[in-house]
KOLZA-40268 format. One record per residue (C-alpha): residue number from 1; residue in one letter; x, y, z. Coordinates in steps of 0.001 Angstrom, whole numbers, padded with zeros to 6 digits. Each point is the difference from the previous one (the first is absolute). Example, Ala and Ser with C-alpha at 12.3 -4.5 7.8 and 13.67 -1.06 7.14 Angstrom:
  resi  resn     east    north       up
     1     a   012300  -004500   007800
     2     s   001370   003440  -000660
END
This chain:
  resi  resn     east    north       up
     1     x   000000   000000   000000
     2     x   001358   003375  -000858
     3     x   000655   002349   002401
     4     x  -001046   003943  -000217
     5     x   001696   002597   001486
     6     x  -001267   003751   000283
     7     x   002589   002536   000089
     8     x  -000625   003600   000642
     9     x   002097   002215  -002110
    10     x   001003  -002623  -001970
    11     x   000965   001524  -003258
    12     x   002711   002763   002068
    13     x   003305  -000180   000130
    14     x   000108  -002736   002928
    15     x  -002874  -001598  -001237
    16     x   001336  -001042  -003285
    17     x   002400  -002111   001271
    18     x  -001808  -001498   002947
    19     x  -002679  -000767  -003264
    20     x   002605  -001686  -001791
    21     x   001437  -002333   002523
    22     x  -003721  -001646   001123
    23     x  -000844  -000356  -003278
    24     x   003465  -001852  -001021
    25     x  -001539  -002049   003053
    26     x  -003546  -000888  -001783
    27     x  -001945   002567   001685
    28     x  -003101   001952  -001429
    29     x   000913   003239   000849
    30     x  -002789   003500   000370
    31     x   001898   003082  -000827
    32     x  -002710   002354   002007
    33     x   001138   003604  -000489
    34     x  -001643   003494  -000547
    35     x   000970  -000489  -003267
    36     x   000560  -003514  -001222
    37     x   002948  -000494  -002591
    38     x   000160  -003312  -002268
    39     x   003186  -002291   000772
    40     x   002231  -002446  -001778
    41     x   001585  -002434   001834
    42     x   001781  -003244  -000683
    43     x  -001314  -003036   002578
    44     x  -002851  -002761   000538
    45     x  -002214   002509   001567
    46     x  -002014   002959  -001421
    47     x   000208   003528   000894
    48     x  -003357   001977  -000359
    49     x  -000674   003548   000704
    50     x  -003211   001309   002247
    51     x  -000977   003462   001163
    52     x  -000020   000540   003092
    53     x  -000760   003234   002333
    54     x   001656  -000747   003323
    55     x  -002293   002980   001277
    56     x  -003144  -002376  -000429
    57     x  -000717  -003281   002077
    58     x  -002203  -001713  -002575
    59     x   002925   001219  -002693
    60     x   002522  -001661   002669
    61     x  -001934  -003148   000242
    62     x  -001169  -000503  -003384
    63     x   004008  -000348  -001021
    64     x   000778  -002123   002971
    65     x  -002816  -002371   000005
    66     x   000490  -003636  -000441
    67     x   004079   000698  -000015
    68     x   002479  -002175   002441
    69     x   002103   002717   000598
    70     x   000124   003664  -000227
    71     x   003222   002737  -000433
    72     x  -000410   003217   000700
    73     x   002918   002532  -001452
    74     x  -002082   002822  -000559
    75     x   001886   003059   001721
    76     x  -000236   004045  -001089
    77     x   001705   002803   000431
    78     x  -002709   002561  -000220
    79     x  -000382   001172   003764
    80     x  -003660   000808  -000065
    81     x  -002757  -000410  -002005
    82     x  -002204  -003339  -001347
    83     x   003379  -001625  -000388
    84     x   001848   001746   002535
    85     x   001930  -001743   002584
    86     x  -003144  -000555   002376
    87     x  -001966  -001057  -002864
    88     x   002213  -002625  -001581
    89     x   002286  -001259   002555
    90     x  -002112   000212   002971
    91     x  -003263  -000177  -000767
    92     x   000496  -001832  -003009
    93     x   001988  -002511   001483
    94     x  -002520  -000877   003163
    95     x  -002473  -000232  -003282
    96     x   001968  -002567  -001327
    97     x   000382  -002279   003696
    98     x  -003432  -000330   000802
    99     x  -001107  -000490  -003686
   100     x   003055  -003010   000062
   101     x  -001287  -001410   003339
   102     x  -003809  -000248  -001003
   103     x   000487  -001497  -003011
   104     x   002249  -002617   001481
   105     x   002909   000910  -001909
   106     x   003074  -002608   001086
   107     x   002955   002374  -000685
   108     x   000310   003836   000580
   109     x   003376   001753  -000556
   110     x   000093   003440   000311
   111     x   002689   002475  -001109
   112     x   001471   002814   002557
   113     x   002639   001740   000026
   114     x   003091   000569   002788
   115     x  -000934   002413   002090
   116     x  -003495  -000652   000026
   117     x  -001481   000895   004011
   118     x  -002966   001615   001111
   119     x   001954   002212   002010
   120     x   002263   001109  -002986
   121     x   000990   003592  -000445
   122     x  -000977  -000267  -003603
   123     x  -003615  -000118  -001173
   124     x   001147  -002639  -002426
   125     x   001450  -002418   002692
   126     x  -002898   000625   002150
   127     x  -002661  -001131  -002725
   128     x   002428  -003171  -000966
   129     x   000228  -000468   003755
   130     x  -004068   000129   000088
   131     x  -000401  -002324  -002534
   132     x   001955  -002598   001572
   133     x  -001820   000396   003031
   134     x  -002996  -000508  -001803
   135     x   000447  -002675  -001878
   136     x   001373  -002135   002725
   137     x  -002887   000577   001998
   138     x  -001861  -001578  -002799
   139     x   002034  -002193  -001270
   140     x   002562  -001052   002775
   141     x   001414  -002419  -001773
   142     x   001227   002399  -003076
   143     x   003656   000138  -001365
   144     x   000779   003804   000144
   145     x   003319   001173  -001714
   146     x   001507   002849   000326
   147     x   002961   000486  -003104
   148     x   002369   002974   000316
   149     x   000052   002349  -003090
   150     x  -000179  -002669  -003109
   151     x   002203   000239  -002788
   152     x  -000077  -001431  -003620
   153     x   000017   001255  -004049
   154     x  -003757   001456   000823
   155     x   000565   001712   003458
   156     x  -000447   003214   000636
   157     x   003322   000607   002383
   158     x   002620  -000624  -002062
   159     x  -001779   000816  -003631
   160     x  -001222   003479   001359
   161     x   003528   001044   001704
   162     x   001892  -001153  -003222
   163     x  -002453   001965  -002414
   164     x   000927   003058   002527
   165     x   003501  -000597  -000922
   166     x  -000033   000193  -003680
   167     x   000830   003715  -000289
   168     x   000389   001316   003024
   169     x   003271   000661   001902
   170     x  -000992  -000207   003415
   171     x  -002155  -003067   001671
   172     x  -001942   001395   003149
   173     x  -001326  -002487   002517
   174     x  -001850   000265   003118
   175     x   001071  -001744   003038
   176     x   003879  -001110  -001636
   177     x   000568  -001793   002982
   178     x  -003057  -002186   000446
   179     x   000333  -003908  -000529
   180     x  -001496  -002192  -001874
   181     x  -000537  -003472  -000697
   182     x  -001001  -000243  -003765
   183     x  -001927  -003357  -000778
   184     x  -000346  -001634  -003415
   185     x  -003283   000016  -001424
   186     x   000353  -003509  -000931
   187     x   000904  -001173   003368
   188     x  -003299   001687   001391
   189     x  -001925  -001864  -002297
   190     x   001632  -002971   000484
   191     x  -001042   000534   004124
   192     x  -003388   000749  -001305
   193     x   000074  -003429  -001695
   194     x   001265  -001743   002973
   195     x  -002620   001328   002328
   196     x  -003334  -000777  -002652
   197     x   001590  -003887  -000218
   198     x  -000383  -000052   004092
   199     x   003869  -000339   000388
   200     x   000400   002980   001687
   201     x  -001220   000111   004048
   202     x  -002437   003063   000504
   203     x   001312   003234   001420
   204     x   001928   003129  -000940
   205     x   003428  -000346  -001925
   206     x   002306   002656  -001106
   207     x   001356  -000416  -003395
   208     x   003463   001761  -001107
   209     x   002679  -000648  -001590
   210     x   003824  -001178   000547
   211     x   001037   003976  -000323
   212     x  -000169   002336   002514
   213     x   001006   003474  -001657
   214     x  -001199   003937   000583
   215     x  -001949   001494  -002492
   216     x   003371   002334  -001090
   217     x   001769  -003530  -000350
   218     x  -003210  -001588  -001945
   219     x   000306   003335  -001876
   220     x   004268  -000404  -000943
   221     x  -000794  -003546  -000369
   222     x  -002643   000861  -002860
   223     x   002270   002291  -001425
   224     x   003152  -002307  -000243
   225     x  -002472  -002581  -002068
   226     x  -001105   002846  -002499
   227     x   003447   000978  -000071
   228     x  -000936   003953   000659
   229     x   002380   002629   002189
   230     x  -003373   002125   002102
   231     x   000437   001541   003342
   232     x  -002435  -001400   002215
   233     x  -000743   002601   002451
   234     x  -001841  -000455   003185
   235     x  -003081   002434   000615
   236     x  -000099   001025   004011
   237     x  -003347  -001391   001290
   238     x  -001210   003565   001033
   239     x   000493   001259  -003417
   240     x  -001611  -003372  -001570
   241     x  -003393   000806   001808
   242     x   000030   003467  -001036
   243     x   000563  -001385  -003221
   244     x  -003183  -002649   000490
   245     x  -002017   002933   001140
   246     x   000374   002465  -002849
   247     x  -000574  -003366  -002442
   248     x  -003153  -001032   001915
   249     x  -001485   003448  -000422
   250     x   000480   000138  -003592
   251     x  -001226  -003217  -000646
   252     x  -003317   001391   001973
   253     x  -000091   003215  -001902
   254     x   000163  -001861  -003194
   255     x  -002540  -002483   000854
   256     x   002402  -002914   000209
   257     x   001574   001168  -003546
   258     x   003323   000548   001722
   259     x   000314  -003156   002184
   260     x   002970   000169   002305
   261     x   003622  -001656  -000588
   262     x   000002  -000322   004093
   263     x  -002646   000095   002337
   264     x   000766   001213   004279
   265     x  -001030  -003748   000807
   266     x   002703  -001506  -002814
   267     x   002364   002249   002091
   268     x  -000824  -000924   003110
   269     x   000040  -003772  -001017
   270     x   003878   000257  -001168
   271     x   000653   001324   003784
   272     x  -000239  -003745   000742
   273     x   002254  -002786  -001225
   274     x  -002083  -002559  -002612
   275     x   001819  -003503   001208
   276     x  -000980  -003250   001283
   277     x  -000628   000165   003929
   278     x   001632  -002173   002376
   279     x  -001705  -003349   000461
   280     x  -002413   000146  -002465
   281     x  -000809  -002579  -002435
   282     x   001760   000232  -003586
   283     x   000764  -001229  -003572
   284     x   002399  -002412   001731
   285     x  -003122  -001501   002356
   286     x  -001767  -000835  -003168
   287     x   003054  -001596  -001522
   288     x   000840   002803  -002460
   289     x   003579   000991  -000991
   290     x  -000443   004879  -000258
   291     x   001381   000628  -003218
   292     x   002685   002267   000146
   293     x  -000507   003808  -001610
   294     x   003504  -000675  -002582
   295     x  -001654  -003334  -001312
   296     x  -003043   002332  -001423
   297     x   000418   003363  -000360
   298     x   002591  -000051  -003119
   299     x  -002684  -002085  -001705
   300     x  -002491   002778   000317
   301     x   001586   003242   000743
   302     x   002416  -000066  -003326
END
């Protein structure tokens, strides 16, 4: 009998990948997303897309129902609004737990991110915090993972700083000294995979990578694979939120025509280091070998 799997946000960057590995397994897999995209992927299973408004329970359940496990990887950026951080990762989320546990879904894996806490002092860490909360008092036996910043050739780190690099001179970055913990995007899919088969034990896990590097070292390290000379220069925290503000305002005075580069809670978030905490759960619990950030980025970045 084939198996179905939902997976919310399925045809994103994440999603694509975690898509690709349960169908090389024989699953049926439900893209739901606000906007459902048509895939192509090699395996035994099939891949087919549904819409889905994670805003609506009978949207929620419709894409859900009769599945033996469900993903969620939806995650915004937006801080307010229908898909705001509330909306989506909160509210959204807690949609998605108590849809999963009456229908009698077997699996739910939900995706995080480091940092996440109710008590955060970042709006975004405090809705991924809220979601977690809520979906394990739903669904207590749920596989939540929480991936540092993901990297591979669609990401929007690496891609995004490189573009910034093509003419000019300097590189500025926010927070030069904050560390992070980059994770392959394959190797969160492949944890994804792990946890919908039922051989990973429920609870939280924090996924990085075997590199530990600041963002100015990420930065150089970018830089030495594209072969450019830029001098990354590190913007004071004070001045970064007076930079956030002034962006924030336009993008309000334009009516969101002007969105902003940086946002005061992206600042405040790289105040805090983005690694792996001590004594959590990991790639290496579930058996998985973190691809290291040389073995990937040449393939991409040049």
């Amino acid at each position: 009998m084939t198996q179905v799997a939902t997976l919310f946000g399925g045809s994103g960057f994440v999603g694509r990948y975690i898509a690709g590995r349960l169908a090389a397994r024989g699953w049926e897999v439900r893209l739901a997303s606000r906007s459902p995209k048509q895939m192509s992927l090699s395996g035994a299973g099939s891949v087919t897309p549904v819409a889905c408004n994670i805003n609506d329970d009978a949207s929620v359940r419709a894409a859900m129902d009769g599945a033996n496990a469900v993903v969620n990887c939806v995650g915004t950026f937006d801080k307010s609004g229908e898909n705001g951080f509330q909306a989506i990762q909160n509210l959204g989320a807690a949609r998605i737990g108590r849809a999963a546990q009456e229908l009698s879904v077997a699996r739910l894996v939900h995706l995080s991110a480091i940092g996440a806490d109710p008590n955060s002092p970042t709006l975004y860490g405090q809705s991924k915090g809220q979601g977690e909360q809520a979906i394990l008092s739903a669904f207590p036996d749920a596989v939540i993972l929480r991936p540092s910043v993901i990297f591979g050739p669609e990401d929007q780190f690496f891609n995004r700083f490189a573009a910034m690099t093509r003419i000019n001179p300097i590189l500025p970055v926010v927070g030069a000294a904050t560390k992070f913990q980059c994770v392959y995007v394959d190797d969160v899919a492949a944890a994804v995979e792990k946890a919908v088969m039922g051989e990973a034990q429920p609870g939280i896990y924090e996924l990085g990578g075997p590199d530990v590097k600041s963002f100015g070292e990420l930065m150089q390290m970018m830089l030495d694979v594209l072969g450019r000379k830029r001098q990354i220069v590190n913007i004071p925290f004070p001045m970064a939120h007076l930079m956030a503000v002034g962006m924030e305002v336009g993008q309000t005075v334009t009516f969101g025509l002007l969105p902003p580069q940086i946002t005061q809670d992206q600042v405040n978030s790289l105040k805090s280091d983005n690694v792996v905490g001590a004594g959590m759960m990991t790639l290496e619990t579930l058996g998985i070998t973190p691809t290291p950030l040389a073995d990937v980025l040449p393939g991409y970045l040049r």
